[in-house]
N, C-alpha and C positions, 0 to 999 in steps of 0.2 A: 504494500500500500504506500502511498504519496507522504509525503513528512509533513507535517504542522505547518498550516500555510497561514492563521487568522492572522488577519494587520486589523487592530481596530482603527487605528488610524488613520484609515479608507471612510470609515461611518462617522469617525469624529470633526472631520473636515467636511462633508456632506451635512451634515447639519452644525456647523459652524458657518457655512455659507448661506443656508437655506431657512436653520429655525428648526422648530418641532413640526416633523415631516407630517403631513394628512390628505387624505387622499383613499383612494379604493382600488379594486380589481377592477379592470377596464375588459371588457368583452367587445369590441368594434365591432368584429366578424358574425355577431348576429344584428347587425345593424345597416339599412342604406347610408353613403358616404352624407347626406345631408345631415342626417343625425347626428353624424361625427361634430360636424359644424357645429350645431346647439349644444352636444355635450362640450364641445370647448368654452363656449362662453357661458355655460354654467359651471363649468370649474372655476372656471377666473369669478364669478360672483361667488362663490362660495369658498375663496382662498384655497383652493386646494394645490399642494406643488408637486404629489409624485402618483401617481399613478401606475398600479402593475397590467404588464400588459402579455397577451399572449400564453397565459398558463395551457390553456387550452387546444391549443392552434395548429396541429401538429395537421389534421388531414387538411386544411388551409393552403399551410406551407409545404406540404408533400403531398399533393391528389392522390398522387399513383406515385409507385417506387422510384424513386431516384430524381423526379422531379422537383423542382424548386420554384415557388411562388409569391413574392417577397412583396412583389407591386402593393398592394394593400396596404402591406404594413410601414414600405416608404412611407405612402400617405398619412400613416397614422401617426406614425413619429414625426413627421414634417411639423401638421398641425398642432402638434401636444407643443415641440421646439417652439415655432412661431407665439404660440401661450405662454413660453416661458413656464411651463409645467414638466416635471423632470420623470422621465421612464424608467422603474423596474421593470426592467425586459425580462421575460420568463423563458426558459427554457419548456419547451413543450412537449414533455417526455413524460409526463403520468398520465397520459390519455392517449395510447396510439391510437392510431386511424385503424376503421374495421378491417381493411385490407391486409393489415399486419396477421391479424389473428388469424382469418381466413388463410391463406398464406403460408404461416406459418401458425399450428396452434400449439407449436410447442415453444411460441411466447407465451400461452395464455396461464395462467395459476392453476393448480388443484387445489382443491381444498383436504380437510381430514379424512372424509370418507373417498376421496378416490376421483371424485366430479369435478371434471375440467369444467373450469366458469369461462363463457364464452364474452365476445365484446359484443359490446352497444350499452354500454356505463360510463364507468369511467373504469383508472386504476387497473384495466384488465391485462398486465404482463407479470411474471417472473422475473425478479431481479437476477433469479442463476439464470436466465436465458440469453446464452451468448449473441443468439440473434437479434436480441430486443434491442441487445447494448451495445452492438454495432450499430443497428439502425436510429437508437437514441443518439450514439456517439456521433453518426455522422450529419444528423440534422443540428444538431447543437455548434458542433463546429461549424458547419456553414452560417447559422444564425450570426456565431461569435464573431466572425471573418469577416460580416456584412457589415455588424455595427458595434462591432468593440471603438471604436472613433466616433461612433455618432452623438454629436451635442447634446441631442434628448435623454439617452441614457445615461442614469445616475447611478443606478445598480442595476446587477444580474443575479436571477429568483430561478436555483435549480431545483426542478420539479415542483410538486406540487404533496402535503402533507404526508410523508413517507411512512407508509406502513403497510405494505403490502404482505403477505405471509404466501407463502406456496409448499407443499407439500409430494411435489410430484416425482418427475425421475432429473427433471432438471437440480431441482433443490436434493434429491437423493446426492449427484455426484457431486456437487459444490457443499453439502455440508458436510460430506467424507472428505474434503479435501482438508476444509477449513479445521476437523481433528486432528488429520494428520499434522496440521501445523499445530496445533496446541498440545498437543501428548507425545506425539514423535512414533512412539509404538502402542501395538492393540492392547501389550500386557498394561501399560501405562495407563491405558483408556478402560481396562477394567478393574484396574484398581481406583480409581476416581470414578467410576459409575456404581460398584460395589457388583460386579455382575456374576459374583456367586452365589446369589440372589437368585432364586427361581431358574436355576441353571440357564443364564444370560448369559455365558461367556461365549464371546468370539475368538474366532482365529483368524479375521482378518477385516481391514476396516470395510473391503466391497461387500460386507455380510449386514453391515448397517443400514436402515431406513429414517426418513424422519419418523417422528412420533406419533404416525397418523394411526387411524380408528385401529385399536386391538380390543381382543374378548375380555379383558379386566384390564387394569392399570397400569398403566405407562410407567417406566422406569423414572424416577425425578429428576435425576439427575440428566437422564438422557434429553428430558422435556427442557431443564431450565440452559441444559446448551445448547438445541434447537433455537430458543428464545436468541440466544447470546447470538448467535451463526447468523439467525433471521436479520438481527439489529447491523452486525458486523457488514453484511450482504448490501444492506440498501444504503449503508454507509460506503461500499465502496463504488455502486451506482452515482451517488453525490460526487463522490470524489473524481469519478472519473471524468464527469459533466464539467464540476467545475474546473478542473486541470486542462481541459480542453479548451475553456474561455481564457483562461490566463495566457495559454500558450496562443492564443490568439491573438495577446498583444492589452488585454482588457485589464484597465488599471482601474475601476470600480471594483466597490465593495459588492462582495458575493453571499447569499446566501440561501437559507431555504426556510419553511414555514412548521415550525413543531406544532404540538396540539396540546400541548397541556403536560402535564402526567400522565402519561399514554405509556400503554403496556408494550407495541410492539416495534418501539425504539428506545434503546438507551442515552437519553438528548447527554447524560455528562461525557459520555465520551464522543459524539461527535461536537462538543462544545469548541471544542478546539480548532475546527475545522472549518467555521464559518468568519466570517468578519464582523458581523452584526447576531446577537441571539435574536429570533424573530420568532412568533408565537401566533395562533389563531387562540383565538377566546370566547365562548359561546356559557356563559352564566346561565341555569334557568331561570327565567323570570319568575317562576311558582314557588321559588325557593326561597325561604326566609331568612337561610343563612348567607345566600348567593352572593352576599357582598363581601362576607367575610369568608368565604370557600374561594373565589378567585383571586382572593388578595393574595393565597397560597399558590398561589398558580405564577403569580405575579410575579412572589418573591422568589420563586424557585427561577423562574427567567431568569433574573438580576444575577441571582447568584451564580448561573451557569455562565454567565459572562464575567463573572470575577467582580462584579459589582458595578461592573460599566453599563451606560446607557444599553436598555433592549427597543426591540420595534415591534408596536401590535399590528400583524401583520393583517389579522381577519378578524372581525366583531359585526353583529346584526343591528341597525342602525334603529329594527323595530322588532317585528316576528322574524325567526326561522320555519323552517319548511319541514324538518325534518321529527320532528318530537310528537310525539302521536296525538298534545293538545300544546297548541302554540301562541301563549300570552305576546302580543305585543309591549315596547318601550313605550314608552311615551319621549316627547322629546329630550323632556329636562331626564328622563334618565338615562338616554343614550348619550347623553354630555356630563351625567355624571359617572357613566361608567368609562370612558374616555378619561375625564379628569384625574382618576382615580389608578388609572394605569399610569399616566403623567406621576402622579405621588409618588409612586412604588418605579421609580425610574423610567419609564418610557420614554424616549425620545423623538417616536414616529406612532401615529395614530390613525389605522389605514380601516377600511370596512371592506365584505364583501356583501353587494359590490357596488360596482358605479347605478346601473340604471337596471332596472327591474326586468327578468327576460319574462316575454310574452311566449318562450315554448319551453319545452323541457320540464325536468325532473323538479328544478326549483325555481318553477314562476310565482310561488306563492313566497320565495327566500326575500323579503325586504330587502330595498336598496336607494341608496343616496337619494335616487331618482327614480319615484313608485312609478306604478301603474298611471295613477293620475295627474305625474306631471308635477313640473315645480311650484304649482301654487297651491303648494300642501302643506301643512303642517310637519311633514317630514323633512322638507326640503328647508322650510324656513328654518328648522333645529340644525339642519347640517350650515348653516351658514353663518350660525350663531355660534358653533364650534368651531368652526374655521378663523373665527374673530377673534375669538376664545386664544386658543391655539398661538394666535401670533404676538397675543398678549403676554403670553407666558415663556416668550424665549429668554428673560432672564433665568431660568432654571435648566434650559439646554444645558449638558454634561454635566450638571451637579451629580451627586451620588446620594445614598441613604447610609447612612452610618448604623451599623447593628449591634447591638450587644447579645442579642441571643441567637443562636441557632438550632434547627431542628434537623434532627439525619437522616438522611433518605438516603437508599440504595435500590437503584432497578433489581440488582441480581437478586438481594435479601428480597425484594415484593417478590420476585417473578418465583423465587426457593418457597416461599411461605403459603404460595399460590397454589402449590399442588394437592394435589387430594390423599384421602388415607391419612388427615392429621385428627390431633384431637376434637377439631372441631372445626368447619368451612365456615363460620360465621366471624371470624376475627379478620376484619378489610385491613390490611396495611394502610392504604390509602386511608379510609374513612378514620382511622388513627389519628394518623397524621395533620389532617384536616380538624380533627374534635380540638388534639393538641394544638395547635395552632390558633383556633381561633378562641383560646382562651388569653391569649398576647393580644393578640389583633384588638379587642373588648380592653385592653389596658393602655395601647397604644406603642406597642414596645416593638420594634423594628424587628424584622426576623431575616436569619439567612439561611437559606435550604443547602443543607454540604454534604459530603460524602464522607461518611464513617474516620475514614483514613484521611482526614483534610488536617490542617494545623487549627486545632480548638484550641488553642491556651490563649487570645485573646478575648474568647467569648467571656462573659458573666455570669451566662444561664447556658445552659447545650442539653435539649431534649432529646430523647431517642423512644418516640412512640414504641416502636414496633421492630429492633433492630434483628429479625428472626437468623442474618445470618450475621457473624462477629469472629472474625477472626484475628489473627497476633497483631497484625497492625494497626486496626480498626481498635482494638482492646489498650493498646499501647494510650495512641489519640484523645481515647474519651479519658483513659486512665490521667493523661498529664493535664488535659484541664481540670480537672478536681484537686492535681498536686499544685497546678496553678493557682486555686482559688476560685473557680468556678462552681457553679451549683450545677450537678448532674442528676436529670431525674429517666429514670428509666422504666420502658413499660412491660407489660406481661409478653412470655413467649419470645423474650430475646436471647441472645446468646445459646441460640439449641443449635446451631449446625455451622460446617463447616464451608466453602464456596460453594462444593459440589452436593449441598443439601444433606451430607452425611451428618448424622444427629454425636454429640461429644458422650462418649461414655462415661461423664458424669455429673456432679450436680450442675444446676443452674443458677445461674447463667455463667454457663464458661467461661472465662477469661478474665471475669468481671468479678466474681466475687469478693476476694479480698476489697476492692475497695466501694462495693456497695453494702458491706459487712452481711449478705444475708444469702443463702443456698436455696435449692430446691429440689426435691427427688421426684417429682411427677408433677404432671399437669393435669386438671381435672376440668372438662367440659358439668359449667353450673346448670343447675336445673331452671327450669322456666318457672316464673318470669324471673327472678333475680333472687339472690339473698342477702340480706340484710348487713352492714358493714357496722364496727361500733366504734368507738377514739376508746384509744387504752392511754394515753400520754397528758391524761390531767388537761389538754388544752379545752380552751370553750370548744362545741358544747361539753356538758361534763363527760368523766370519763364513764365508759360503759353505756353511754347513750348511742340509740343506734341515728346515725346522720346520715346516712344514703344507702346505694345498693351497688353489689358486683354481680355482672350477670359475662353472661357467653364463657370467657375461659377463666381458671384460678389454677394457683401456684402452690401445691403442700409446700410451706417453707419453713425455716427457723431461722431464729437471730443466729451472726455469726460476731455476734458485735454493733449490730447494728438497731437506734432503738424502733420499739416498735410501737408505732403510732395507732394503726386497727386494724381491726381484728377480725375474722368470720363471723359474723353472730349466729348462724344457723348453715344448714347445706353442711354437704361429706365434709369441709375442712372448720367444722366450726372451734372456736377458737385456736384456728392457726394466723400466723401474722400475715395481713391483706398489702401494709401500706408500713413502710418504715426509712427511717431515715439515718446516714452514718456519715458524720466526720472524717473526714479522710486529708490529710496533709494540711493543707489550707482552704482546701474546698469541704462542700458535703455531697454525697450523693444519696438521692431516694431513690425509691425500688418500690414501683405499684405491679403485686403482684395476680394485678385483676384488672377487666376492663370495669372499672368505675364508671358510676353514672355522672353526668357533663357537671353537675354540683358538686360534688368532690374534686374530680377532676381541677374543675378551675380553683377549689382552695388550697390544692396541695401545689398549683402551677403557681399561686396568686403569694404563697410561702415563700417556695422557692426562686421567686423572682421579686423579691423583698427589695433588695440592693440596687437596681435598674432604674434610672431615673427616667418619668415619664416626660413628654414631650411636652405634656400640659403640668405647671406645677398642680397640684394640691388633688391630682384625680388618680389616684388610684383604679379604679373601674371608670370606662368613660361613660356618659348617659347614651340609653337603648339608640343604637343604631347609628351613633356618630364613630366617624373612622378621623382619626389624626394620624398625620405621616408626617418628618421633616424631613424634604430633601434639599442638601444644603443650607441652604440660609433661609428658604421659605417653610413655610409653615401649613401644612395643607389639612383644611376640615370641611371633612363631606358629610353630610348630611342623609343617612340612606333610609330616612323614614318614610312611606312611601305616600302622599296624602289622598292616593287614591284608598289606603287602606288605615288611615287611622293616623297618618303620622305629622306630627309637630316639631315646631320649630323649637331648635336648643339653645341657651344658652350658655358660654364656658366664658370663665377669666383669660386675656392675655392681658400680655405687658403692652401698655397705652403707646398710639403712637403707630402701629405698625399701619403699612400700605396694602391693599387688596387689590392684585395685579389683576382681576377679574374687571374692576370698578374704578380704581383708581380711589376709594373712600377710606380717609385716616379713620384707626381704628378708636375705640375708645376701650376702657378694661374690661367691660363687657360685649362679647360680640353675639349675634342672634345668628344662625345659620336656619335657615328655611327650611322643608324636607324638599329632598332634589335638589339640592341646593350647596354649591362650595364655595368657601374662599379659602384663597391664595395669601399669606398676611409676609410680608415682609419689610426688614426696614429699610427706610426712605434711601432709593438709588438713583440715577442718572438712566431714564430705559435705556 
């Protein structure tokens, strides 16, 4: 594979020139050239400067094989240049033309059971298909060669939100390849699979298949490096795309569109491989925690760029299309969920898409530019953004400064994922998120890192759900506690090793000495919960029971460690649930159950004592207000929602500050509306 190519300083220079980037997915090619015309002079009234163009375009620009069709999209980059509206040109390589498939269908996927999926979708190739990635390769390059020089373009968008999975015979010979390079020999590969197991030993890797449909349960090991191969595969697809524009002479920033916390790429390790982190983001609007589940989404972007400015690459400016009942924004909350990525670092605030399609699969996906035209209420919110937007380039490149992190590992999700455990009801994810948004409700900056990251600057380092933990990972969380860190640790960590194999002995491995507290089994708790009680004298008194553990619990005992509560009832009653140990200069807790979100957030709200909030004197901030400081601004949203009840807050600052929204000096009291943010900073020179 290609050596580490991110220059941020490709993105940081593009919006040093341009401001906080906005703009959408641009689809021309389902439009006559006159519409082009009226979409440019609704970009220009609604400030928009970059636009991605061509994600899609592939049977466009290649009708039939080997053909080349560019004409069009001259005109399209002409016009956007002449705008003075800058192009993400996309590489148009997640969508072949149906010819391709027909053609060859052994570009097309298999799935688990066997069924080739055919095209007329999207998304319809294998990435082990050498044929695909010839023919992606040589349409990319020729796109590169046309307008790696062209004034219009500002950046290059390889592919389109990478996750394809395939299961076939293509993926059969590319994931036996991709072991042989990670093990070297078959003995190697059964020793790390454990395939003396159900007599699973091979005697040679072409005796291997993916992990598709077998009569009982898949090897886990075999499953979670399938996973790995899968992520590793569409990561060398990118790379190849993009190494093909560079060598094209293409001195823009490059990159591609993540999806969130998405299971079937690992975004930390292709982190390094982009110039910009770029992210699609799709909140439920039905969700009551939705503002504080995407803030996690947000900061986990940030953090995969090392704290540097990210770009939202896709957001629904109203409804999506695809959810099986689909709440519309209203405006002010599509300008507050824009804003609110700006908080959490964004630097570019893009939608899809430009203009509403009249066919296909997503005529009902909102966009910039509905159905009915720009004298809508949509379109007047997108220009009131756009306004927005250029108000707030004094926080271009600032950062968010974190004292707490929470640890997330694809490989520990994707180990913890498999089946045959004590219990399928414990979500890593859904952890994560619970965790999390007990910070978010205090206001306390969070960084999303990898196990193995340098923690000894944090103050607080959560680890929801760390299922797999090995020497280094153990090392990491161990030295931020000798630092002085507060480490709290959640149920179900520290049981296995990379390759999913469980530690033969107590839990949490690696960890114990300095969480002072072991474990000998894990027990799936009975429905609906049981009852938890404080043993440690704090309010409420002791022996009172103050909430509930339900899904999984830990048989544990002190190992040194004190213990705060206790089982009240259920197989482990009075064993220790929740306890806490000193350790060098830090402390570490140990919840040895999924606690209900009340606990939860007192044992998070303890533990993160020491962290000074953004707002002086609030400890918890009032329902539904999000503060963030990025830089020198001051950022409070407002996410109460008034179509359902919600009111406007108010909070103390320091008198004086400016609201780059408004331009209005603050006074020590500020009122924030619901839907509603300001920006407070003090008094600069725009």
């Amino acid at each position: 594979m290609s050596p580490t190519t991110r220059d941020t300083g490709r993105f940081d220079a593009l919006t040093a020139d341009a401001g906080i980037l906005f703009g959408a997915d641009y689809n021309p090619e389902q439009w006559p050239r006159e519409v082009w015309v009226d979409d440019v002079a609704l970009m220009r009234e609604a400030g928009v400067n970059l636009v991605t163009v061509g994600v899609f375009s592939w049977a466009m620009i290649e009708p039939e094989p080997g053909a080349r069709e560019f004409g069009w999209l001259d005109d399209v980059l002409g016009l956007l240049h002449e705008a003075g509206i800058g192009v993400d040109l996309a590489t148009p390589t997640a969508s072949p033309p149906p010819w391709l498939g027909v053609r060859h269908p052994e570009t097309l996927p298999v799935d688990r059971d066997g069924v080739r999926l055919i095209a007329g979708s999207r998304n319809q190739f294998t990435p082990a298909s050498r044929v695909y990635r010839e023919a992606a390769l040589a349409v990319t390059g020729d796109l590169a060669a046309r307008y790696a020089g062209h004034p219009a373009v500002r950046m290059w968008h390889v592919g389109n939100e990478f996750g394809q999975l395939d299961y076939g015979d293509e993926a059969a010979r590319e994931f036996r390849a991709w072991l042989r390079a990670r093990y070297g020999t078959i003995e190697a590969l059964g020793e790390a699979w454990g395939t003396a197991f159900w007599s699973q030993r091979y005697s040679d890797f072409d005796e291997i298949l993916p992990p598709r449909r077998m009569p009982y349960l898949v090897n886990p090991a075999q499953s979670v490096d399938f996973r790995r191969y899968s992520s590793d595969q569409l990561r060398a697809v990118f790379r190849e795309q993009r190494d093909a524009i560079r060598a094209a002479g293409a001195a823009q920033p490059i990159t591609t569109n993540f999806m969130g916390v998405f299971a079937h790429a690992d975004y930390r390790s292709w982190a390094d491989d982009v110039d910009v982190i770029a992210d699609d983001q799709y909140p439920d609007q039905a969700s009551p925690t939705a503002p504080a589940d995407i803030a996690l989404v947000q900061d986990l972007m940030r953090s995969l760029g090392g704290g540097r400015p990210w770009l939202l690459m896709e957001q629904a400016v109203s409804a999506t299309s695809w959810r099986p009942h689909n709440l519309p924004k209203s405006p002010a909350r599509a300008r507050l969920d824009s804003l609110q990525a700006v908080a959490r670092g964004a630097d570019g605030i893009c939608f899809f898409q430009w203009r509403q399609s009249r066919s296909g699969a997503e005529r009902f996906h909102s966009a910039l530019v509905p159905h009915a035209g720009a004298d809508t209420d949509v379109f007047r919110g997108v220009v009131r953004q756009g306004a927005d937007l250029q108000r707030l380039r004094p926080v271009v490149g600032a950062r968010v400064q974190a004292d707490a992190a929470i640890v997330f590992d694809w490989a520990s999700w994707w180990a913890s994922s498999e089946s045959a455990a004590p219990t399928d009801r414990l979500d890593t994810v859904a952890e994560i998120t619970r965790w999390h948004r007990a910070l978010w409700r205090r206001g306390i900056a969070v960084d999303v890192v990898a196990p193995t990251a340098d923690l000894t600057g944090y103050r607080l380092v959560l680890a929801p759900h760390s299922y797999v933990i090995e020497q280094d990972a153990a090392a990491a969380l161990t030295a931020a506690v000798t630092a002085g860190a507060d480490l709290v640790v959640g149920p179900f960590s520290g049981v296995a090793d990379a390759n999913g194999a469980v530690y033969a002995e107590r839990s949490p491995a690696l960890l114990r000495e300095v969480v002072g507290v072991s474990g000998e089994q894990w027990c799936a708790l009975p429905d609906p919960s049981v009852p938890l009680v404080w043993t440690d004298g704090a309010e409420p008194a002791a022996g009172v029971s103050v909430g509930t553990a339900s899904i999984l619990g830990e048989q544990l005992r002190s190992e040194g460690a004190h213990v705060l509560a206790r089982y009240g009832a259920g197989p482990l009653q009075g064993r220790p649930a929740i306890t806490r140990h000193p350790y060098a200069a830090g402390t570490a807790w140990y919840l040895g159950a999924v606690v209900d979100d009340a606990v939860l957030d007192d044992v998070i709200g303890r533990a993160a004592a020491s962290i000074d909030r953004p707002l002086a004197g609030y400890d918890l901030l009032p329902d539904g207000l999000e503060v963030v400081r990025r830089g020198e601004a001051l950022f409070l949203l407002n996410h109460g929602d008034p179509r359902r009840g919600g009111e406007a807050v108010e909070v103390t600052v320091p008198a004086g500050l400016v609201d780059l929204l408004t331009d209005e000096v603050s006074g020590e009291v500020v009122a924030i509306a619901p839907d509603d943010v300001k920006v407070l900073i003090e008094r600069q020179d725009r």
